[in-house]
N, C-alpha and C positions, 0 to 999 in steps of 0.2 A: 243836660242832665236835670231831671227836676227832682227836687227835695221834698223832703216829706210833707211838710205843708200844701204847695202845689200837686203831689201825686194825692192827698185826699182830698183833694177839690178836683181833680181829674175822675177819681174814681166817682165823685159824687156827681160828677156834670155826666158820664157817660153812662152811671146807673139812671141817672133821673132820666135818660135817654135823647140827652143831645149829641146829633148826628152829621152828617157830610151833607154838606148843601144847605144845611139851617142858616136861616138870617137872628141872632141872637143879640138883645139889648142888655149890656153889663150896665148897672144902676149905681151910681156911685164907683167908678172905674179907677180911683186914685191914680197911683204911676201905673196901672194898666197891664200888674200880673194877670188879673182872672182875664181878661179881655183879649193879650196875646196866647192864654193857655186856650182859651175855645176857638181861639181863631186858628190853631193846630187843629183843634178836633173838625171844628167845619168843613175844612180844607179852600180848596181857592176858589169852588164853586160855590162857598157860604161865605157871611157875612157878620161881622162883628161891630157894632158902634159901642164907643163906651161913651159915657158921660159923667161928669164930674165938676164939683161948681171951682175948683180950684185949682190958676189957671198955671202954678209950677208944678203940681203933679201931671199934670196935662200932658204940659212940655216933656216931663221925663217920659212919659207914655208914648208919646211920637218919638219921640229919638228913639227908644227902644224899638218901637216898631221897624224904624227905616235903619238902626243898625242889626236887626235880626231878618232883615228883608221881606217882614212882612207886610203886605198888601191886600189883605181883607182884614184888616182893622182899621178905624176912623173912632176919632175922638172928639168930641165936644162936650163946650160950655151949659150946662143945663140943670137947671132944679127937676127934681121928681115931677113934680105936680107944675111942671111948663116949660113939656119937654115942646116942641119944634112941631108946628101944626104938619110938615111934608117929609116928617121924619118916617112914618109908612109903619106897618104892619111887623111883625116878630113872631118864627116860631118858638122862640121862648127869650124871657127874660129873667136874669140871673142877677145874681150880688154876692157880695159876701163882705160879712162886720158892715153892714149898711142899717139895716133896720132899727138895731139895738140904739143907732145914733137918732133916731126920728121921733119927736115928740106923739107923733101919731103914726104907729106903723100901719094900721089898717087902712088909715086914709092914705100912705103914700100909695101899700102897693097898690089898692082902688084906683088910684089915679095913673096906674102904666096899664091897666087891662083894656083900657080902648084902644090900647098899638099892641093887644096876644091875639093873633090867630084864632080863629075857632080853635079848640085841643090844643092851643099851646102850650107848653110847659114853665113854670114858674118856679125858679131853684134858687134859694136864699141858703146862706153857710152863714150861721148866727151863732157865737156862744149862746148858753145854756146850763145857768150854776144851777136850774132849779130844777130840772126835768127829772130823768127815771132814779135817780140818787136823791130824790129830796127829805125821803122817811128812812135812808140808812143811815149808818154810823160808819163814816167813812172820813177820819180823819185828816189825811193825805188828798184828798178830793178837796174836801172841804178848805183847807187850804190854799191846795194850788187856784182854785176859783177864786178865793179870798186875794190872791196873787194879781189873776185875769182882771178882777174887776177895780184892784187899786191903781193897774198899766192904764185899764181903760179911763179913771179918773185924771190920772197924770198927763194924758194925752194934749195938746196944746188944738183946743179949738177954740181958741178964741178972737179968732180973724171969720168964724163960723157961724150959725145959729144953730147949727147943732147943738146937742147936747147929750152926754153919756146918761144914759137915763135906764144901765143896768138892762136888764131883762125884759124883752117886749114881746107877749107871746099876746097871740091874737087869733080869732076864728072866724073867717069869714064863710064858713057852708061845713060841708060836712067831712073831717079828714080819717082817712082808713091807715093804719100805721102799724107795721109788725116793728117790735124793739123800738128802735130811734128812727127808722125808715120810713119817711108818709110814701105811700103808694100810689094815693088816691086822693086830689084834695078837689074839690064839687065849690066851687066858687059861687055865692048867691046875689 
């Protein structure tokens, strides 16, 4: 059964339009929910590697896999920016609550687009205190964000170099967007 967090990172992975047979790179994989949830959507003729620099969420990630029997997921040890020179090609690379953590998120995802496909897909799930609410007066909003971003302070990274560094919005080409929904993002 998946919960509602999982079912809108499901809806999000198969609107963005990952499919059966995709070979997909989950960026920052922790214990390896998004990474076993697309490795359902792929199926067993697709392909899921997660990665993740820390090496007891890992652990939980593979147990998880081998006690859910699943077998198109692989996990490894790897930075963004050095990832595995034989690690091959992706039609899409995915994450979620990764980027927010990157001192530089433009530079990270720059640095997975030489393992996208030509037309591959690139689907990031990032909070977002500041986006299509930022000129209302929404006090319950305002809040619960106030809420998200004090969890995300409290977070214990510091066995990490990460850093909670809030809201990282970034534009690397041109993005076409109805509501919250990019459609079209033109990578330069």
């Amino acid at each position: 059964m998946i919960n509602q967090r999982e079912d809108f990172t499901y809806r999000l992975l198969m609107d963005a339009g990952i499919k059966k047979g995709f070979r997909v790179l989950d960026v920052g994989c922790g214990s390896g929910d998004v990474t076993l949830l697309t490795a359902a959507i792929v199926g067993d003729d697709g392909e899921v590697i997660g990665f993740d620099t820390n090496d007891a969420a890992l652990d939980i990630a593979r147990n998880a896999a081998v006690e859910r029997h699943i077998l198109n997921a692989k996990f490894i040890k790897a930075e963004i920016s050095m990832l595995p020179q034989d690690i091959g090609w992706f039609d899409a690379i995915v994450g979620r609550r990764v980027l927010m953590y990157q001192s530089d998120a433009t530079h990270s995802v720059k640095s997975l687009l030489p393992h996208l496909k030509t037309n591959g897909l690139v689907v990031f799930q990032e909070s977002d205190s500041m986006g299509s609410f930022k000129n209302m007066d929404l006090p319950l909003h305002t809040q619960a964000q106030a809420w998200i971003w004090d969890t995300v302070a409290k977070e214990d990274f510091s066995k990490k170099s990460h850093r909670a560094s809030g809201l990282v919005l970034f534009l690397l080409g041109e993005v076409s967007c109805i509501g919250d929904n990019i459609h079209n993002l033109k990578l330069s």
